[in-house]
C-alpha positions as CSV (number, residue, x, y, z in Angstrom):
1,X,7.8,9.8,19.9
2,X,8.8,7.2,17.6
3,X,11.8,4.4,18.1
4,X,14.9,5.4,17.6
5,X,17.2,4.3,14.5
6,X,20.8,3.7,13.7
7,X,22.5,6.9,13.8
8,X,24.6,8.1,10.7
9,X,26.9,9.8,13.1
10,X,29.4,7.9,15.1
11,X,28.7,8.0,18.8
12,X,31.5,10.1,20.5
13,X,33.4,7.2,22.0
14,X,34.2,9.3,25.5
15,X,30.3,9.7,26.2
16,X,29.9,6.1,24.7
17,X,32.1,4.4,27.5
18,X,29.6,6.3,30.2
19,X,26.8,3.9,30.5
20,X,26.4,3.9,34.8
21,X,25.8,7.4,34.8
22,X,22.9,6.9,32.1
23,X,21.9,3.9,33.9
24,X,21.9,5.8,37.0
25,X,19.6,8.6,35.3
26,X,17.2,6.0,33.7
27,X,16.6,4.6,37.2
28,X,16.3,8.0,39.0
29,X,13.7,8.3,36.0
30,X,11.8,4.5,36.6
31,X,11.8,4.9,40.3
32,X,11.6,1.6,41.8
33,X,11.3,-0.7,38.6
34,X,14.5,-2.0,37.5
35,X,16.7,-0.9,34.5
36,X,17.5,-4.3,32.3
37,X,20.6,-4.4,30.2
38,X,22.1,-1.9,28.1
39,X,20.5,-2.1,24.7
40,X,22.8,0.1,22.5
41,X,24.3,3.9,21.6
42,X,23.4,6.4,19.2
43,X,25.4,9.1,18.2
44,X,23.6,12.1,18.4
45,X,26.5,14.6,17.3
46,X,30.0,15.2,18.0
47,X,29.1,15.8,21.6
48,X,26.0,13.7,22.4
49,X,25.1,10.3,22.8
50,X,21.7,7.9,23.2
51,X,22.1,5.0,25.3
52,X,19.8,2.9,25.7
53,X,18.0,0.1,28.3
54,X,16.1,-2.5,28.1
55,X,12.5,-0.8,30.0
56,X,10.3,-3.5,32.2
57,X,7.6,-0.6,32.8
58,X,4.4,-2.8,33.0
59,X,2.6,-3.0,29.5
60,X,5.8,-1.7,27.9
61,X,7.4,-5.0,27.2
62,X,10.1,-4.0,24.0
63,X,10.3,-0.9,25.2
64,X,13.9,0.9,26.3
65,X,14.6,4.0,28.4
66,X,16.8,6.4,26.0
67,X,18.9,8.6,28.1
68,X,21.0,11.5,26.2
69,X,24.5,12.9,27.8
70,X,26.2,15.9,26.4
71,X,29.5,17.6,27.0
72,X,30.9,20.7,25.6
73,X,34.3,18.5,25.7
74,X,37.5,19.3,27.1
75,X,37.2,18.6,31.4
76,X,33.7,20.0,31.0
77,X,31.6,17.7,33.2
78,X,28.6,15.1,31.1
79,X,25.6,16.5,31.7
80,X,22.0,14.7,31.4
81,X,20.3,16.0,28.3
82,X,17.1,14.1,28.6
83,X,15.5,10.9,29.9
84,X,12.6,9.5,28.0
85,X,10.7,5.6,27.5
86,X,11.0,5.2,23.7
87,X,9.4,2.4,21.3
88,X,12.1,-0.2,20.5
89,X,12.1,-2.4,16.9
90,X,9.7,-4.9,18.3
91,X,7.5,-2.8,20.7
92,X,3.6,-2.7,20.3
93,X,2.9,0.9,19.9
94,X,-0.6,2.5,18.8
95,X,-1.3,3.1,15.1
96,X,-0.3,6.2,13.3
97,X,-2.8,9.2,13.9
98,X,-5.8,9.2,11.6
99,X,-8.1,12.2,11.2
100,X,-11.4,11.7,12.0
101,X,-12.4,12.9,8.6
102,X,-10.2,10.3,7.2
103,X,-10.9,7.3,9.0
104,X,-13.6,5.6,6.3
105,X,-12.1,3.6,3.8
106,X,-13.4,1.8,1.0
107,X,-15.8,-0.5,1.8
108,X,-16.8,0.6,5.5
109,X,-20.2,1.9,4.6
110,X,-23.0,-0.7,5.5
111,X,-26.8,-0.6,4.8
112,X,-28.4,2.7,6.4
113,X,-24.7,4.4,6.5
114,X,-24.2,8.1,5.5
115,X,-21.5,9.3,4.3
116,X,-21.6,13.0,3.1
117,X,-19.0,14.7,1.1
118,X,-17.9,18.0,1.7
119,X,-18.1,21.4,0.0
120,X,-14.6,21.6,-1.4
121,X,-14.1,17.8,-2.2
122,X,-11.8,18.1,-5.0
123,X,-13.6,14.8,-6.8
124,X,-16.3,16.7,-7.5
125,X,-17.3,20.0,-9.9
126,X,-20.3,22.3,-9.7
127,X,-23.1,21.1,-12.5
128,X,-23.1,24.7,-13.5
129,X,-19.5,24.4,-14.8
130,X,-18.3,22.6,-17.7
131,X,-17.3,18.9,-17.1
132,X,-14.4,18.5,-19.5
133,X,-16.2,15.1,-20.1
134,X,-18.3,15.4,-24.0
135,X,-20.9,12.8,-22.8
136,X,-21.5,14.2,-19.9
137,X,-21.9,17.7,-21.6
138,X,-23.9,15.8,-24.3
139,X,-26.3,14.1,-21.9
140,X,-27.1,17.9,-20.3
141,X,-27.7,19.4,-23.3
142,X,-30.6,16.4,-24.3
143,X,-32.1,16.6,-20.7
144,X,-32.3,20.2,-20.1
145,X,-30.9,19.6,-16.7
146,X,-28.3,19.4,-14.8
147,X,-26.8,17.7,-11.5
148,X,-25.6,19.8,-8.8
149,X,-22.0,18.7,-9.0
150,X,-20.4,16.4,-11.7
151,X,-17.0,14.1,-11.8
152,X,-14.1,17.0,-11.7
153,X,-11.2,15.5,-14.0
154,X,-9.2,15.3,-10.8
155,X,-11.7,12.9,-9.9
156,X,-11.9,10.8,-12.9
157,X,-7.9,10.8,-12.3
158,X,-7.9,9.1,-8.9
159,X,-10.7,7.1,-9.9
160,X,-8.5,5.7,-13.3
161,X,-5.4,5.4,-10.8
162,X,-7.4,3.2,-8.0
163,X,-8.8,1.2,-10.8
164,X,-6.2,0.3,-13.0
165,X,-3.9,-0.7,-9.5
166,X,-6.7,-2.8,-8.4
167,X,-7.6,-6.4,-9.1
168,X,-9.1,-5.6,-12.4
169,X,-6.3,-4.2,-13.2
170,X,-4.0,-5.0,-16.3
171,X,-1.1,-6.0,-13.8
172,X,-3.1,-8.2,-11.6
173,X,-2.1,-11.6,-11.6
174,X,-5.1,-13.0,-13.3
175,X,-4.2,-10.3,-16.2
176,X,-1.0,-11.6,-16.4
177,X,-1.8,-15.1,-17.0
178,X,-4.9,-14.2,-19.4
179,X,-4.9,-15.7,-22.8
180,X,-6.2,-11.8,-24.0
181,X,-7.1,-8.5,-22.9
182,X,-10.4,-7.6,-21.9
183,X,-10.6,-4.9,-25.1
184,X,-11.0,-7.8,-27.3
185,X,-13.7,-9.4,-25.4
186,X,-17.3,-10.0,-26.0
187,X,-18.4,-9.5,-22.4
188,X,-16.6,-5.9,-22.3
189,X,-19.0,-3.0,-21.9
190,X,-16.6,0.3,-22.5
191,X,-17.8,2.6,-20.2
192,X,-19.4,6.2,-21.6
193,X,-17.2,9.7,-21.4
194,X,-13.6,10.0,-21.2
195,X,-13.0,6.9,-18.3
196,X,-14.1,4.8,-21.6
197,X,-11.2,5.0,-23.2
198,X,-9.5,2.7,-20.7
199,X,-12.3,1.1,-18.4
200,X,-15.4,-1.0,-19.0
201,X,-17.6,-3.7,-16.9
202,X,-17.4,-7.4,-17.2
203,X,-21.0,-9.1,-17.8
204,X,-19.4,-12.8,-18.0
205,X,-21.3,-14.0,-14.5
206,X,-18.9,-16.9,-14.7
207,X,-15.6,-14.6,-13.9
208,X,-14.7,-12.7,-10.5
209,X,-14.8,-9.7,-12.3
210,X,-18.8,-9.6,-13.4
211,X,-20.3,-6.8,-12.5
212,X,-17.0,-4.7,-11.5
213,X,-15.1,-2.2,-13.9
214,X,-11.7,-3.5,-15.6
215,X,-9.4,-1.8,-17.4
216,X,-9.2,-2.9,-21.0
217,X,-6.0,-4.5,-20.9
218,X,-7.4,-6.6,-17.7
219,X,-8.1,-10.1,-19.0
220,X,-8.9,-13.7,-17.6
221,X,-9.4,-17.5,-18.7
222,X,-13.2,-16.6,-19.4
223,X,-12.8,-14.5,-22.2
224,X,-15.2,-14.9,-25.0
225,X,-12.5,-15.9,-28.1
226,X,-10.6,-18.3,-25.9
227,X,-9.9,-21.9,-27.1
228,X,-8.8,-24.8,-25.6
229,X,-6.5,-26.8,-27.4
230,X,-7.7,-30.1,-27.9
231,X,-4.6,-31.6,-30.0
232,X,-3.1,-34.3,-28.3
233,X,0.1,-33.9,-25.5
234,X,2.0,-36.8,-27.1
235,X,4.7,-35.7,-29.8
236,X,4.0,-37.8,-32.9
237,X,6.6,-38.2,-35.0
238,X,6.1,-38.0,-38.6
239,X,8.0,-40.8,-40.2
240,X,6.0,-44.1,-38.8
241,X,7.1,-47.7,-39.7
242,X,4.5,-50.7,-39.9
243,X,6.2,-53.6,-38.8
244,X,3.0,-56.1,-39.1
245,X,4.9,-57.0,-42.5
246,X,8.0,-58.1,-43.2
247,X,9.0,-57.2,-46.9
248,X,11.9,-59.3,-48.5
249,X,13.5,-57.7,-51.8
250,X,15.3,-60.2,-54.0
């Protein structure tokens, strides 16, 4: 279960007021710890309410028992709805589920590491099937052979999306403060097929980008047209008076 939020509903104020009989229920609940103070009510609907209690349940520190009280109104007894020990705002809790299949993320494979993809991995299409990329098409044709599967465009597509919101990617801070895009630089090697038409790789060893693909409107202080201006800081005015001399008109 996850912690409860601020309901949009206002608690019923009747089932508000009853906080010792939820109290009482929470401790029935804890047993012999104790019940700390009364943390809060949620309105559940017109005829149910939350409240809630600071929990000191050993290893549940920010924790809160939630206990839920009904009535069907009128001089219908309140009934307990439900007892539970819920996450509050500031409670450790476990991270959120991950699939085993889903669990690698980039950069977790080491030396010796396999990774294998599986049959239907949408990133990828059978070689026997057209590409929709020409050079990859063109390449086949000159070969005479063929991989078993090829980028699918839905690939290409998540690989252009990761890219171009990565740090190579045109709005990356170091692209932002570039004096010009990498499109116009002499390092930029555009990249063959269809991905060329926005990525490349750097080969300038002396920027963080060498060796990685950038888009083309990625940029940094190393690119190969830069200048550095090497006028002087000082405004010098354009009127200037010698006065070494003293000239004396009659």
């Amino acid at each position: 279960m996850t912690a409860p939020t601020t309901s949009e509903q206002p608690p019923n104020p009747v089932l508000a007021s009853v906080v010792e009989l939820a109290r009482a229920a929470a401790q029935q609940e804890a047993g012999d710890e104790p019940i700390g103070a009364h943390a809060g009510v949620l309105g559940e609907d017109e005829s149910s309410v939350t409240h809630l209690f600071d929990a000191a349940h050993p290893g549940y520190d920010g924790w809160r028992w939630a206990v839920t009280i009904a009535t069907t109104g009128g001089d219908d007894p309140v009934t307990i709805s439900e007892v539970v020990l819920l996450p509050g705002p500031d409670a450790l809790v476990a991270p959120d589920w991950v699939p085993w299949g889903e669990r690698v993320r980039a950069g977790d494979l080491g030396v010796g590491d396999l990774m294998p993809t599986t049959p239907d991995d949408p990133r990828l299409a059978p070689g026997y099937l057209e590409s929709e990329d020409p050079a990859v098409e063109e390449v086949a044709r000159e070969v005479g052979l063929g991989r078993v599967r090829v980028l699918s465009r839905f690939g290409r597509l998540e690989s252009a999306r990761r890219w171009e919101g990565g740090d190579f990617g045109p709005r990356s801070d170091m692209a932002r403060s570039a004096p010009a895009y990498c499109g116009t630089c002499g390092f930029y090697q555009q990249l063959a097929g269809s991905l060329g038409a926005a990525f490349g790789v750097c080969t300038n060893e002396i920027t963080p980008a060498d060796g990685h693909v950038v888009n083309v409107e990625y940029g940094c202080g190393a690119h190969s047209e830069a200048e550095v201006d090497m006028g002087s800081t000082v405004p010098v005015a354009e009127l200037v008076y010698d006065d070494t001399e003293l000239e004396v008109e009659q």
